[in-house]
N, C-alpha and C positions, 0 to 999 in steps of 0.2 A: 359917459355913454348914455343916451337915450333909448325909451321903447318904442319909438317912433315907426317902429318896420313891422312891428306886432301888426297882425290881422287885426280890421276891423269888423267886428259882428254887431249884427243887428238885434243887439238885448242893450238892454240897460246898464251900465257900468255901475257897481259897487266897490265903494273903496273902505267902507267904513260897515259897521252892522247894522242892520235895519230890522227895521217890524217883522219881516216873515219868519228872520231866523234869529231872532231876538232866545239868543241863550236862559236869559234870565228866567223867562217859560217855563225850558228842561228844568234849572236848578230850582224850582218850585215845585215840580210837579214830581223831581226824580227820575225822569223818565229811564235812566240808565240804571238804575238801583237792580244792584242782583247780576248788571249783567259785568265782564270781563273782559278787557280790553287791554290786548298790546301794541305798544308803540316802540319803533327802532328809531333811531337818532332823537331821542326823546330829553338829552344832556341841557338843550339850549334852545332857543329861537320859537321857530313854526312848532318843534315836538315837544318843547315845554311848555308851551301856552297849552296845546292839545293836552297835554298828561291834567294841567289843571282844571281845564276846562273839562275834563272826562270826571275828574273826580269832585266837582261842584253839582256833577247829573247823576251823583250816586254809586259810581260806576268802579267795581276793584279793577287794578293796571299792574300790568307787568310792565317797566320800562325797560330798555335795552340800548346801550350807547358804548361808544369804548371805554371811558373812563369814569371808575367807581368812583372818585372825589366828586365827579359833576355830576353823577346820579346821586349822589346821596344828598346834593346840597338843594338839587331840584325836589329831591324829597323831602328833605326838612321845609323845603315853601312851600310843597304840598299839604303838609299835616299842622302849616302854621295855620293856614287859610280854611282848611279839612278836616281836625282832628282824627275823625271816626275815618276816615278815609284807609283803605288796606292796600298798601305800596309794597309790592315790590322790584327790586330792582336786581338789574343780571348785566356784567358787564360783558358787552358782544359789537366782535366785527363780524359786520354782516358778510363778507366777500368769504369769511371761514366757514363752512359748513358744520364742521363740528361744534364750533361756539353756538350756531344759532342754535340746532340742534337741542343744546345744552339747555339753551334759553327757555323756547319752548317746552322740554320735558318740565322745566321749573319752574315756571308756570302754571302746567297739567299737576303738578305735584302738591302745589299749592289751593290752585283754584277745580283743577278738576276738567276743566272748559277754556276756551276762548268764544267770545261773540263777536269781536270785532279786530280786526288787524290790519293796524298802518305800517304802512313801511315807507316811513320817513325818513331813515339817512338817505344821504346824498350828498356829490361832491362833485365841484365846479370848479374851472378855473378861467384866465380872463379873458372873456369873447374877445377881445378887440387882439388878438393874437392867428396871423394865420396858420396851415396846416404846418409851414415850414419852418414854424417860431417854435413850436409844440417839440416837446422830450416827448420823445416815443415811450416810454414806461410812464411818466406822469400819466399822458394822453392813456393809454391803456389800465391803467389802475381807477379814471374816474367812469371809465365805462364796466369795471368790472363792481364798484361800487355802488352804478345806478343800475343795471341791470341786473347781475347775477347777483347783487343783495336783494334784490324784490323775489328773484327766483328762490333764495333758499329761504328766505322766509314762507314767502307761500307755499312753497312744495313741504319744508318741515311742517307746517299747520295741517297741511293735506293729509299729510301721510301718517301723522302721529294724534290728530284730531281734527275731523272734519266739522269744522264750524258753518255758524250760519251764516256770518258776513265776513268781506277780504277788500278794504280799502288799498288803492294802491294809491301813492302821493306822485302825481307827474308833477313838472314846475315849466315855468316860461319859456324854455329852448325847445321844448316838444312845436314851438309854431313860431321859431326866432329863424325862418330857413336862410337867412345871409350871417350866420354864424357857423364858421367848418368848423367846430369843437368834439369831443367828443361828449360833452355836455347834450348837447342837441341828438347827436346819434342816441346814446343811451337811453335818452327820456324816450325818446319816440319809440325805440324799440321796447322799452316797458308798458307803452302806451298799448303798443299791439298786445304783449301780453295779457294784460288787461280784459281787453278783449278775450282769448282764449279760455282765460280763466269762467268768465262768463258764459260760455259758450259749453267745454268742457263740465260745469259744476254749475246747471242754474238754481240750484238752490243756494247757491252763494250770491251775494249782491258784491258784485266788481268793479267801481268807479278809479276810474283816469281820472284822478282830480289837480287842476292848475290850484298852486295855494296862493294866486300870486304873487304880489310884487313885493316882499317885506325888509324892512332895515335889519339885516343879520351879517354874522360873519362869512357866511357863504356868500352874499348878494356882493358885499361889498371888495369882495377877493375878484368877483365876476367884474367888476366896475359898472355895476345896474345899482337906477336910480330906484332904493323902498319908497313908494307911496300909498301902501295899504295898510292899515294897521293888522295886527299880526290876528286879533280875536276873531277878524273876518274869516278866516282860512277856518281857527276851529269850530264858529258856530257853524260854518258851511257842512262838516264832517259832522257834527251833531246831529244837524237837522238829515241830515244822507240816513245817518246810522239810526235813524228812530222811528225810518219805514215811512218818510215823509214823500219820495221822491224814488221810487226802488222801478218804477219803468226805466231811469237812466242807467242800470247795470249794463257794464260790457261798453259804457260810451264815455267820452271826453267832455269835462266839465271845467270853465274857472268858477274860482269861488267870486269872481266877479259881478257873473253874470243874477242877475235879480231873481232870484229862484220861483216868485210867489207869479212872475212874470214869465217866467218860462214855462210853470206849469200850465198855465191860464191861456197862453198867447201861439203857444208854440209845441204844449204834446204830439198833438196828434197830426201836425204836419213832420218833426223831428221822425215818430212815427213808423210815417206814411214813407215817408225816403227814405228810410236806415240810418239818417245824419248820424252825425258827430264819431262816425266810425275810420279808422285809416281804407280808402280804397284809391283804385287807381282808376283815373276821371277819362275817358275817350271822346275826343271830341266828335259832336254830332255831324 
């Protein structure tokens, strides 16, 4: 399966990291030192580059996945890479309330705060499947993992500590619209969330962010081809969370698009039209 039906936009395509958000910077300068970051499906792939990537900028993490073996072994190549690094780890399904709940308090327990929170699990299964291929409980369990895991995470951070920033992780079906999955429903509808969140809480910085295209076991259960490397997606969240780019809250981003170029090229028309938000278009 190819991305061939993906929109095309008029930014720059990154597939790899470049100068603007060149990580290496943060891990020099620290920029995340002091602050506190949670991450959900943080076991593998896109949330395990992130958990590293968070703890090379300074940064203490709560990680949060279903299973304690794969958080603890993402932690020991945490503290191989980090020693001084402050891990901990909470095993949580996000679609349970009470688990996240849990996660959160222990977190607060530990660190006192959050500053930043991704809500990276997520779960897909194979586009190339129509509506009347699809198990009805399958289909409904990855909608209930892409949307109402982002809801109860956010809402538990809301409500038990109101922090300063709330990353939401959208992925490539939020704009794959010849996909019926429920892959594509869910994203998009987190996508709006997103939005609300921004809108509700502007002292929170709320990005929709595409991580693209990366070689994982999600992609490859999807049958989509990874062409990104995976660092792209965390430096892209680094440079978000360091206050580099905080006019984009409440809007939709890939980590694709060339960031030093979108601010330069393209603010203040983004702007001027409300882009990058879900609305419904009437024709003139």
């Amino acid at each position: 399966m190819t991305l061939a039906y993906l929109p095309i936009f008029p930014f720059t395509s990154r597939h790899d990291v470049y100068p603007e958000i060149d990580p290496e910077v943060q891990y020099a300068a620290q920029t995340h030192k002091g602050k506190v970051v949670l991450i959900t499906g943080s076991s593998r792939g896109i949330g395990e580059d992130l958990a590293i990537t968070y703890a090379k900028a300074g940064a203490s993490l709560v990680l949060a996945a279903r299973t304690q073996k794969a958080l603890d072994e993402v932690k020991a190549k945490i503290l191989r890479e980090v020693p001084s690094a402050d891990v901990l780890v909470v095993p949580t399904d996000v679609v349970d309330v009470a688990q996240v709940e849990a996660a959160v308090k222990a977190g607060l327990e530990r660190f006192g705060k959050f500053d930043i929170v991704i809500a990276n699990a997520g779960k897909a299964d194979a586009f190339d499947k129509s509506i009347s291929e699809k198990d009805p409980l399958e289909w409904w369990n990855i909608v209930e993992v892409n949307i109402r895991g982002v809801y109860n995470v956010a809402q538990r951070v809301v409500l038990f500590y109101f922090g300063r920033r709330d990353i939401e992780t959208e992925s490539l079906a939020s704009h794959c619209p010849t996909c019926p999955n429920p892959y594509t429903l869910s994203k998009e509808a987190a996508h709006v969330f997103v939005e609300y969140v921004a809108l509700e809480y502007p002292n929170v910085k709320a990005f929709a962010v595409h991580p693209g295209t990366v070689d994982t076991e999600m992609t490859r259960e999807a049958g989509v081809v990874g062409e990104d490397n995976v660092q792209l997606a965390s430096a892209t969240y680094l440079y978000l969370t360091a206050g580099k780019a905080d006019w984009l809250s409440g809007k939709f981003l890939f980590v694709n698009w060339d960031m030093g170029e979108l601010q330069r090229d393209w603010k203040d028309k983004i702007l001027e039209s409300n882009a990058l938000v879900s609305r419904i278009v009437i024709p003139a």
